[in-house]
Structures are given as C-alpha cells and as structure tokens.
C-alpha positions as a Markdown table, in Angstrom:
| # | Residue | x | y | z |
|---|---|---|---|---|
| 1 | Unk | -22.8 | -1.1 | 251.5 |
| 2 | Unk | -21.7 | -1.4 | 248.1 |
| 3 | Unk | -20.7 | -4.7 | 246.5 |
| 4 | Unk | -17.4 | -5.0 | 245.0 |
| 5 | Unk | -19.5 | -5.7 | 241.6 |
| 6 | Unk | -21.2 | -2.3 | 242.3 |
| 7 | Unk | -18.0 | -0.3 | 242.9 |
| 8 | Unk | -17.1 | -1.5 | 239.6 |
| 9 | Unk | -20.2 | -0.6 | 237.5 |
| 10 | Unk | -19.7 | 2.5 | 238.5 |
| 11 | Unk | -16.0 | 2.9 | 237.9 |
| 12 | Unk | -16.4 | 1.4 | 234.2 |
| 13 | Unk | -20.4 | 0.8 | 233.2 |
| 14 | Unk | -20.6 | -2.6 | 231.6 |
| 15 | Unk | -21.0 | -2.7 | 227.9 |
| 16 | Unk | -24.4 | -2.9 | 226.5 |
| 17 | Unk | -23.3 | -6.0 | 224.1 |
| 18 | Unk | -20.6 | -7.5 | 225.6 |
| 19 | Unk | -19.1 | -11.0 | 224.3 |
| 20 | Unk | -19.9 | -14.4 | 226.2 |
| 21 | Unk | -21.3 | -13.4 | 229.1 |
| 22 | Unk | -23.8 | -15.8 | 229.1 |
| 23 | Unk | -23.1 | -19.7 | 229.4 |
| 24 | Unk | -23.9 | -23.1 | 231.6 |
| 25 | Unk | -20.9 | -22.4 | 234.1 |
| 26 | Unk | -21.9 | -25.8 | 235.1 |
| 27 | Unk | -20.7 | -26.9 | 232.1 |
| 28 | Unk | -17.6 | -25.2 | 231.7 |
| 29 | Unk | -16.7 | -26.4 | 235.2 |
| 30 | Unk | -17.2 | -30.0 | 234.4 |
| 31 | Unk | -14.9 | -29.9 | 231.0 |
| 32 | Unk | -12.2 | -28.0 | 233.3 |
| 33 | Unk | -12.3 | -30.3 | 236.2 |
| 34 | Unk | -12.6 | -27.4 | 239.1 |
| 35 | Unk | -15.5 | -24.7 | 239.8 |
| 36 | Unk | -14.1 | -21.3 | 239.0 |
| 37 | Unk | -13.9 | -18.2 | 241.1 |
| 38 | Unk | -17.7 | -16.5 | 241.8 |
| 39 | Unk | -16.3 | -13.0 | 241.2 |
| 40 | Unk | -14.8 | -14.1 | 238.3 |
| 41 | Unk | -18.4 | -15.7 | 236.3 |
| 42 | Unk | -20.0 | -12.3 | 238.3 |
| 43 | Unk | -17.5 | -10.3 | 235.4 |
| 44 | Unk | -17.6 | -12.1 | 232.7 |
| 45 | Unk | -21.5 | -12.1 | 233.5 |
| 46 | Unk | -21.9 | -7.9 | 233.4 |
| 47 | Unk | -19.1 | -7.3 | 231.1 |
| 48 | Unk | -18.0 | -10.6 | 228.8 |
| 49 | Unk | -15.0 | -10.8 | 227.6 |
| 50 | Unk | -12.3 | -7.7 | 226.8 |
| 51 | Unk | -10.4 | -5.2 | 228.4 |
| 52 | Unk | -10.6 | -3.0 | 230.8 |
| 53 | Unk | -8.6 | 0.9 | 229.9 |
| 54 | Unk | -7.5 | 3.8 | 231.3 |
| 55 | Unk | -6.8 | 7.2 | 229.3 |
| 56 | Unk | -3.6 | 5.9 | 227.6 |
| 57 | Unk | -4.8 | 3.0 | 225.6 |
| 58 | Unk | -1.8 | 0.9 | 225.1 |
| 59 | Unk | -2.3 | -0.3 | 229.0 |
| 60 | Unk | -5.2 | -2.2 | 229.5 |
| 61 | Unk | -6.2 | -5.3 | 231.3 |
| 62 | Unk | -7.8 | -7.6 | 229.5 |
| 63 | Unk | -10.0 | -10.7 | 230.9 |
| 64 | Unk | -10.5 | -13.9 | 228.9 |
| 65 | Unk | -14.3 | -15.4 | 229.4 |
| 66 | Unk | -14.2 | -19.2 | 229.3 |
| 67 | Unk | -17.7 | -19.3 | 228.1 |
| 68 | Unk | -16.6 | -18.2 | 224.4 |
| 69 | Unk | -17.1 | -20.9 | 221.9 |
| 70 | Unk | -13.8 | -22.4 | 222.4 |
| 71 | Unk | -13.8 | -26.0 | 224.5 |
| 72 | Unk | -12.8 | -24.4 | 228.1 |
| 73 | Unk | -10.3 | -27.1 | 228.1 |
| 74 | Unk | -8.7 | -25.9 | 224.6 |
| 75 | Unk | -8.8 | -22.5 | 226.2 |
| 76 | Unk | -7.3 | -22.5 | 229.5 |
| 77 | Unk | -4.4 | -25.0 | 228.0 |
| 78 | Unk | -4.1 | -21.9 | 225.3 |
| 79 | Unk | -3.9 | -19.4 | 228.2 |
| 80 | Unk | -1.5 | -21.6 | 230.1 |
| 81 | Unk | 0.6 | -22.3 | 227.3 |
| 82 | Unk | 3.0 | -19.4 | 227.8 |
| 83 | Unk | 3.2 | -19.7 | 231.0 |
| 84 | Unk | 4.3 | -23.2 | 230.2 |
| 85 | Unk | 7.6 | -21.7 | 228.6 |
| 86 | Unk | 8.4 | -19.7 | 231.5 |
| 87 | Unk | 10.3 | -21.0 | 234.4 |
| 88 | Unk | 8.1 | -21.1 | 237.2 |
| 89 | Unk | 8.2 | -22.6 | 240.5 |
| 90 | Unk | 4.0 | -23.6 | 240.0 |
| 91 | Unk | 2.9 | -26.5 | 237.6 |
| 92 | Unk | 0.5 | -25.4 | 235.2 |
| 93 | Unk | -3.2 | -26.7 | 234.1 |
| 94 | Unk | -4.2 | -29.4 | 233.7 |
| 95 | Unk | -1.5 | -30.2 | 236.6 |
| 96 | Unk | -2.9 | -29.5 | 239.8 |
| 97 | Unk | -2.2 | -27.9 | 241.6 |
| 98 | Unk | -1.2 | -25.6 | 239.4 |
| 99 | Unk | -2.0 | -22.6 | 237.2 |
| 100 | Unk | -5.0 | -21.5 | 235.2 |
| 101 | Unk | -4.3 | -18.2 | 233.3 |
| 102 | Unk | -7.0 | -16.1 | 232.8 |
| 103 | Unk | -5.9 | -12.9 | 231.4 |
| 104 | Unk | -3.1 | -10.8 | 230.2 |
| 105 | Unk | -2.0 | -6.9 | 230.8 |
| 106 | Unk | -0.6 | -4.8 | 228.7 |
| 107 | Unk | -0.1 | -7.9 | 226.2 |
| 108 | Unk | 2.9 | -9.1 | 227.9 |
| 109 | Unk | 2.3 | -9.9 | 231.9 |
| 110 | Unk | 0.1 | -13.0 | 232.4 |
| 111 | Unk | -2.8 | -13.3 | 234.8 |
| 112 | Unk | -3.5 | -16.5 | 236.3 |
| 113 | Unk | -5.0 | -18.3 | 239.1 |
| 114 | Unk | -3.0 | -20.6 | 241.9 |
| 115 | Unk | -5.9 | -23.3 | 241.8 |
| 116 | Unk | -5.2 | -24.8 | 245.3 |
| 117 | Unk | -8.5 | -26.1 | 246.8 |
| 118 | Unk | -11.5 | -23.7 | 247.1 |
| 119 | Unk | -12.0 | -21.3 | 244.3 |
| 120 | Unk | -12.4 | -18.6 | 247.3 |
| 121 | Unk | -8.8 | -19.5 | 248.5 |
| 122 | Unk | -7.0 | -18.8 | 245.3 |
| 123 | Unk | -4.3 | -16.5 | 245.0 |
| 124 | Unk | -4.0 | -14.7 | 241.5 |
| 125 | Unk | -0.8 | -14.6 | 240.2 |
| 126 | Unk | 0.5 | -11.4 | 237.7 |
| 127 | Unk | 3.8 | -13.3 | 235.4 |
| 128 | Unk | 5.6 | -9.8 | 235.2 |
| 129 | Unk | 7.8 | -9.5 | 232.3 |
| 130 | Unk | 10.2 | -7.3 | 234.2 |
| 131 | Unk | 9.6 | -8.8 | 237.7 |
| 132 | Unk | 9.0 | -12.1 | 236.9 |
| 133 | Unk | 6.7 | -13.8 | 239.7 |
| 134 | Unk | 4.4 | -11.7 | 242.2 |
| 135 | Unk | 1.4 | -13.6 | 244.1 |
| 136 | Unk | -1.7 | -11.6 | 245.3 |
| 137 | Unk | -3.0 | -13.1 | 248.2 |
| 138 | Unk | -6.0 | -12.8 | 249.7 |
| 139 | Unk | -8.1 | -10.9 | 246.9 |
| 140 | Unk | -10.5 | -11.8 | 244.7 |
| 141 | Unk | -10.3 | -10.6 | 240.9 |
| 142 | Unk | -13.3 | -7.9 | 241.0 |
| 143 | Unk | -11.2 | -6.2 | 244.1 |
| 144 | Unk | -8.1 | -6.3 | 242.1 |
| 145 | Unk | -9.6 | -5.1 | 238.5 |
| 146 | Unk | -11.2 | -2.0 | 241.0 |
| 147 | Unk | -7.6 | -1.8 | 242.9 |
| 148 | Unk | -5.6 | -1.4 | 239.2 |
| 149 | Unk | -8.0 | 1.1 | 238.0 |
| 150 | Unk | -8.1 | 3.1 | 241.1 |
| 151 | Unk | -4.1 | 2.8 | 241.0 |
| 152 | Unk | -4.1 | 1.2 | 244.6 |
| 153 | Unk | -3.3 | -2.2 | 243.9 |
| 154 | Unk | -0.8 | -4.6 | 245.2 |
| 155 | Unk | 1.4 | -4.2 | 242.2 |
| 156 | Unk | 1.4 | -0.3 | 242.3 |
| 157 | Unk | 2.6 | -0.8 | 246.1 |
| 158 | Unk | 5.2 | -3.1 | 244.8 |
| 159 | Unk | 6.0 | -0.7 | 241.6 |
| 160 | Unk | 5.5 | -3.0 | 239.3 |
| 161 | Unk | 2.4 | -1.1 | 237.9 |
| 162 | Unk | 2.8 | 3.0 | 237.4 |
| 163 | Unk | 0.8 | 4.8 | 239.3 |
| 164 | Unk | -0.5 | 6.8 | 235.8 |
| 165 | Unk | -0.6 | 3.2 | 233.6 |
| 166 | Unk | -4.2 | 3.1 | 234.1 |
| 167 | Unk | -5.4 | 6.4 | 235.2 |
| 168 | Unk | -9.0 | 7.4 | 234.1 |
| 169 | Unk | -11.2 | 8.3 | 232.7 |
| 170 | Unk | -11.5 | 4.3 | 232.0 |
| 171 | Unk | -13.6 | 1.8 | 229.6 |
| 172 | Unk | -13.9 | -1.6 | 228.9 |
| 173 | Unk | -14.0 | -2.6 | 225.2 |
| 174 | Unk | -15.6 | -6.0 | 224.7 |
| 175 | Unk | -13.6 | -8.7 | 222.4 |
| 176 | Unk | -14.4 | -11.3 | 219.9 |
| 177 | Unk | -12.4 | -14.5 | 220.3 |
C-alpha cells in the first residue's frame, strides 16, 4: 500500500534542490516549545520549502519550512502575525493552545495548525478570506496537500476551493526565504 508521502511523489516529484529541507528538527522543536507534525518534517524533508501549483499559476499552496535560517521562534510569530489581526475565536503562538501558521494559499488564506496536545491530534485550520474560519479535522497535511491537488478536499466539498483552482498538470517551485 502506498504511503501518503508516496501518493504525493508521484502527483508532484520533489524538486531536485529544494530549499531547507534538511535541519536538527530536534532543535527547531526546542526553540518552538512543541514537536511538530511528522507529515509535516516528511514534506519539508522531500520538497523544502515553496509551493505547490496547478495549471493556472496564480493558485498555489505554498508551505513555509521552519528549518530556514530564520530563528523558528521569529518565524512562526511572523506566520502567526496576521492571524494576530484577525478576529479569531483561537489564541495564537506562543499562546497555547493556540495557532501555529504554517502556510498560505493563494497569498491571502492562512494555513495553520490548532496546536492542542499531540502533534498527531491537530486540526489544520485554512483562515479563508471569503469564509473566514473552516477547521479540518482529522487529516494530516500530506493527505490534505494530495486532497487540494486532486480537487477532493474538505474545502472543495465546502466550496470554498474551485474545483479547477488547482487542476493539473501540477509542480512545486522551491522558495528562498
């Protein structure tokens, strides 16, 4: 049976030089006070940090690695800070629990964690613009990177996502910081 890592590799191969994949996640867990998601340091592992497209290139999904040379404290406070400005019924990091953004879509509609106890147990949360507030329970962020790409996620169900937002073919394109 195919891993959910596996499904993706061969949705979008990783890039041959991708940017900060590589890192003590020890480390990085220690600054940040909390262990991170294992599908999450899987990604950023194979693919670093960038965005994941589909044919129409002003969608894309892009995933922020906190082993760029950034203090991970400095950067999840910097991908929290909008959320900060938002009226939210969740705290945000360093409150706990709270949220720890991790990405963005489209450049507008914030990607974070609900860190509340195990990693395993977190429920991402996707800030819409348009729909403010929508929690994914019960999926890791490998099965929902797959789901978006394969236009069967949560948030197409909901139509907060178009069904043709992400079609293929698709890429990632790593970023710098």
């Amino acid at each position: 049976m195919a891993t959910p890592l596996s499904r993706l590799h061969a949705l979008v191969p990783p890039p041959a030089n991708p940017f900060y994949s590589s890192g003590d996640w020890s480390l990085v867990e220690q600054e940040l006070g909390l262990r991170l998601p294992d599908d999450y340091k899987q990604l950023i592992e194979s693919y670093g940090q960038g965005m994941f497209q589909g044919r129409r290139k002003y969608s894309g999904l892009n995933i922020t690695s906190f082993l760029c040379p950034v203090s991970p404290v400095m950067l999840a406070e910097a991908t929290t800070a909008a959320l900060r400005s938002l009226e939210l019924e969740y705290r945000v990091y360093p409150q706990m629990p709270g949220l720890l953004g991790f990405g963005v879509y489209k450049d507008v509609d914030f990607l974070a964690w609900h860190v509340d106890g195990p990693a395993i147990h977190w429920n991402i949360i996707f800030q819409d613009v348009e729909t403010g507030t929508n929690e994914i329970p019960n999926m890791g962020l490998i099965d929902l990177v797959i789901s978006i790409l394969e236009g069967t996620s949560p948030l197409h169900t909901r139509g907060i996502i178009g069904a043709e937002e992400m079609e293929g073919p698709h890429s990632f394109t790593p970023e710098d910081a």
